[in-house]
C-alpha positions in Angstrom: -25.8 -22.2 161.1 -27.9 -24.8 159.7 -31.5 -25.6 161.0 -32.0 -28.8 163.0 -34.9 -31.2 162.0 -35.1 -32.8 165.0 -34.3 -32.6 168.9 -33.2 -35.1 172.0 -35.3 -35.1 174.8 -34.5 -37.4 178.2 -36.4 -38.4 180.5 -34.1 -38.3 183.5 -35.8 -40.4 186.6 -35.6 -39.1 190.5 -34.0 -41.1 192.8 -37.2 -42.9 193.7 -37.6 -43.9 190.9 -36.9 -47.6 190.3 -34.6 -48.7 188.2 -34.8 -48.0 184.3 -35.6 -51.4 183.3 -37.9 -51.9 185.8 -40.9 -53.3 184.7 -43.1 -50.4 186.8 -40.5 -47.8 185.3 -40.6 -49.3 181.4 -44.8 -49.0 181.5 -44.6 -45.4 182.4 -41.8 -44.9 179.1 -44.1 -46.9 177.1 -47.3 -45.0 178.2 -44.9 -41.5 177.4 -43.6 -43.1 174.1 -47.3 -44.1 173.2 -48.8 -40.2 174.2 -46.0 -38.9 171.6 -47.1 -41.3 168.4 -50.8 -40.2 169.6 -49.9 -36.5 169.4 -48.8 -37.0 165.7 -44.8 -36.6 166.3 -42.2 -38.4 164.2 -40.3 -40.2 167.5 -37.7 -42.5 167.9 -36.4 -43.6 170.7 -33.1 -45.7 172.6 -33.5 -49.0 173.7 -31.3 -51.7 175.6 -31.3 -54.9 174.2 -30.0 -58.0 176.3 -28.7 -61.3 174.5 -30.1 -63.9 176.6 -32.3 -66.9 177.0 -35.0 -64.6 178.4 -33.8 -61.6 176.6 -34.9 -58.1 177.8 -33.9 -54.5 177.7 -36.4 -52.0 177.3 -36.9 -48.1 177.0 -34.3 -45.4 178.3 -36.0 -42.4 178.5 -34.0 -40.9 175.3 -36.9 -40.0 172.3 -35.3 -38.4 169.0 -38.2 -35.8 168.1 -38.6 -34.7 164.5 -39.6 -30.8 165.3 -42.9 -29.7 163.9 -44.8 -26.9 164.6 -47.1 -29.0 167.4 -43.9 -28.9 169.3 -45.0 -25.6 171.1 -48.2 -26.6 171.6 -50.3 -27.6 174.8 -50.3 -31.5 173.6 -46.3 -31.9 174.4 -46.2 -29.2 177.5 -48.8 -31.3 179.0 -47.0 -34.6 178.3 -44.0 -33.3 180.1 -45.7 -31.5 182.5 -47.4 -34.6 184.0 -44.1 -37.1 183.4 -42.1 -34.6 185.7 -45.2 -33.7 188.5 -45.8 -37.4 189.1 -42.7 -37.8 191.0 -40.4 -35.0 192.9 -36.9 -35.4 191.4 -37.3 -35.9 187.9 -35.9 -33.8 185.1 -36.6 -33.4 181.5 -33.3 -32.4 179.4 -33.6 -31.1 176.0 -30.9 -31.1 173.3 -30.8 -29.0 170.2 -28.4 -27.8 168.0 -25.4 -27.2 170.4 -27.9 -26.6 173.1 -28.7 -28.5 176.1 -30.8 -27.8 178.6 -33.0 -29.2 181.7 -36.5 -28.5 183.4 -37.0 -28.9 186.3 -40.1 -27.5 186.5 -43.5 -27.0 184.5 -42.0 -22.9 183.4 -38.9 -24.5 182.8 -40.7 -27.0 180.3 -42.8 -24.2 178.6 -39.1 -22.4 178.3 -38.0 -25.2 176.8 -40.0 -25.7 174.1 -40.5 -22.1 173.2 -36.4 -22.2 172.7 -37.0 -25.4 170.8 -39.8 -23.8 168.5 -37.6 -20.2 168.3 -34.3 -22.0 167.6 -36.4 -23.7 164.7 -39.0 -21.5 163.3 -37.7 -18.2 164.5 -36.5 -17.1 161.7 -40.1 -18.1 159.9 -41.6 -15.8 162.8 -40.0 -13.2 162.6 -40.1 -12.5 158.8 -44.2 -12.5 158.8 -44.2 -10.1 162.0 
């Protein structure tokens, strides 16, 4: 099996939510997308483009994560943590290797991660243990 560099994660609204391209929506993926550059990540993310006079598009929710050993700490938790406590319904899914998973919940995040960081550094770990 071959180790993954990087993993998906998704921001998946509630049903309050408003729409994904909502302008109220799009700050919140741009304040999340901005907290992930400011925790040192290598991030990229899935936009929709419109071709029109006023153009548009914005952020999905969808952020490609280069995995680095910061993944498991408090920085990211607390990122996640906060996105999915600010309004009931939402979900973060995480996708690595053939993996895919979804939190809906603050333990599920910290599970999450700590299957991220195991899938990818486990066998690291457990060699200097």
């Amino acid at each position: 099996m071959g180790e993954e560099k990087e993993f998906v994660l998704t921001l998946v609204p509630s049903a309050n939510d408003p729409p994904v391209l909502d302008s109220q929506y799009q700050k919140e993926l741009e304040s999340f997308k901005k907290s992930l550059l400011a925790l040192g990540l290598e991030v990229h993310f899935t936009m929709e483009l419109r071709e029109s006079m006023g153009g548009g598009g914005g952020l999905l929710g969808e952020f490609l994560i280069k995995i680095a050993p910061i993944i498991g700490s408090g920085g990211l938790f607390g990122l996640l943590g906060a996105w999915l406590q600010a309004k009931y319904g939402r979900k973060v899914r995480v996708k690595f290797g053939d993996t895919e998973a979804e939190a809906r919940s603050v333990e599920e995040i910290r599970a999450l991660l700590k299957a991220v960081d195991e899938h990818r550094f486990g066998k690291e770990k457990r060699k200097g243990t």
